[in-house]
C-alpha positions in Angstrom: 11.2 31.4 66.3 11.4 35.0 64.3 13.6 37.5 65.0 12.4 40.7 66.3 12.9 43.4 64.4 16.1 44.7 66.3 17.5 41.1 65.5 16.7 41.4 62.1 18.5 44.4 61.9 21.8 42.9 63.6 22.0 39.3 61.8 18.8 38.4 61.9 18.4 37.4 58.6 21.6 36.2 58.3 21.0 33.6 61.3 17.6 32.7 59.2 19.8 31.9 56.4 22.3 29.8 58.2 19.5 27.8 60.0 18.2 27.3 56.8 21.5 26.0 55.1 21.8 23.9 58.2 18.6 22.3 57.8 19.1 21.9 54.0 23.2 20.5 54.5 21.5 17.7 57.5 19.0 16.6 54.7 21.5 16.4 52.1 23.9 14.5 54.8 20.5 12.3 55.2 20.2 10.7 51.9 24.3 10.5 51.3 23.9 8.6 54.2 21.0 6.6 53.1 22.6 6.0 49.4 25.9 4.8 51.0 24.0 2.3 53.5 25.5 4.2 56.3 23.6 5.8 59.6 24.1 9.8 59.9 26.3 9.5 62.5 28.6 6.8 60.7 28.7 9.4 57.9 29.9 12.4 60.4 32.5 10.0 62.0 33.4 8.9 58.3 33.4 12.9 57.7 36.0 13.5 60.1 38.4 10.7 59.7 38.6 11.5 56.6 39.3 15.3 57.0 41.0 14.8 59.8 42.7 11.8 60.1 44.2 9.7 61.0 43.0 10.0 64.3 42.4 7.7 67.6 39.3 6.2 68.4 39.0 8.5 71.8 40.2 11.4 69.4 37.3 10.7 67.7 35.1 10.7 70.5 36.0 14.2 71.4 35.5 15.8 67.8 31.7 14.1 67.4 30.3 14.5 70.9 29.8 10.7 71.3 30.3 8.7 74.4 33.4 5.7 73.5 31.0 2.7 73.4 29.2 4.6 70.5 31.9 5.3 68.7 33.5 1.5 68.7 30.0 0.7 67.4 30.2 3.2 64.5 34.0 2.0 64.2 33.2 -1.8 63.8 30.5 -1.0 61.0 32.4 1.4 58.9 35.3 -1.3 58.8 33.1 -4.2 58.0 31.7 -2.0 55.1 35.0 -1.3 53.7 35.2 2.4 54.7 38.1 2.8 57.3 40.4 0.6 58.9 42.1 0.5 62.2 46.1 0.8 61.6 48.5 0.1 64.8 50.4 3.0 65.6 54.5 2.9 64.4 55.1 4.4 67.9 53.1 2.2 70.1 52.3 -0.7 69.1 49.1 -0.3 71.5 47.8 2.6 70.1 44.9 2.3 67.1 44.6 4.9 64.3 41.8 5.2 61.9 42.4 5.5 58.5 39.8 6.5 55.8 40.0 4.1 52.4 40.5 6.7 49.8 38.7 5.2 47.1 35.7 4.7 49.0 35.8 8.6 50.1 35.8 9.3 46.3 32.5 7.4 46.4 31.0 9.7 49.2 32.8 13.0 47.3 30.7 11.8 43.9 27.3 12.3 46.0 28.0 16.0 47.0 29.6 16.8 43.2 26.4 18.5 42.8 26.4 20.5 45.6 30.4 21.5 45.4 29.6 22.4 41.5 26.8 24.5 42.6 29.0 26.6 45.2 31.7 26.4 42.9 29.2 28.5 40.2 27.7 30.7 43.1 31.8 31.6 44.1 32.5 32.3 40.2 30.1 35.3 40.8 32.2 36.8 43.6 35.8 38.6 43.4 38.6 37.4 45.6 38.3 39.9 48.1 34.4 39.2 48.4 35.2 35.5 48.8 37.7 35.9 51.8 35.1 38.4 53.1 32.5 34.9 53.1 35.4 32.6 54.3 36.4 34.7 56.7 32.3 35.0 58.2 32.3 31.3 58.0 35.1 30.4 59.9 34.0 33.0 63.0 30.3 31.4 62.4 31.6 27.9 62.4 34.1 29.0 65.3 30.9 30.4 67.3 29.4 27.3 66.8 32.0 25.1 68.8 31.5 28.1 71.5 28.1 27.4 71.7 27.9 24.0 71.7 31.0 23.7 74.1 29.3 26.0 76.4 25.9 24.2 76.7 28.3 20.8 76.8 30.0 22.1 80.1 26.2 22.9 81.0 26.2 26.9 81.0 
């Protein structure tokens, strides 16, 4: 699907380019996932424990779109494999949080070093004010996203 040219001329290209990063970051996500032994989705669930964690299993559930039973799935295979575990809350004794192994998520950080070098080399070439410019296009982008996504979830 091209833009037309009026597109083009109001984002087009830079919608092109952030299709393209998408498709290039899912294939990257694809064989960390495959190196590790993990499915993609245990690696996105892994993904956010571990940035934003620790975090209930229905917590969870929200952030990655997946229905509970899914998620209790992903759940029991990271922990057999070593790469979360489930910690009783200090408030209720009920209540489960998951908790990302650290060393392990140095493993999974060691397969995008090449990737975090590269953007660290492609940054070196911008000034500060150019790189909050970027980070500030990414966060409304990535914040535009959710939008979208939460829209077409509540079926608009």
């Amino acid at each position: 699907m091209r833009p037309t040219t009026e597109e083009t001329a109001h984002g087009g290209d830079v919608t092109d380019l952030l299709r393209e990063l998408t498709v290039q970051l899912r294939l990257l996500n694809h064989q960390v996932s495959d190196r590790l032994g993990l499915q993609d989705v245990d690696l996105e669930c892994l993904d956010l424990i571990d940035r934003t964690g620790p975090l209930t299993p229905s917590t969870l559930a929200r952030a990655a779109d997946l229905h509970p039973a899914t998620v209790t799935g992903v759940l029991d295979r990271l922990e057999r494999a070593g790469w979360i575990r489930r910690e009783r809350a200090a408030t209720d004794r009920r209540a489960v949080r998951l908790v990302a192994d650290p060393d392990r998520s140095r493993d999974v950080l060691a397969l995008y070093a090449p990737l975090r070098d590269a953007v660290a080399a492609i940054c070196a070439d911008f000034d500060t004010d150019q790189l909050a410019t970027v980070a500030a296009f990414l966060a409304r982008a990535a914040a535009a996203g959710k939008t979208a996504t939460d829209a077409l979830a509540a079926g608009q």
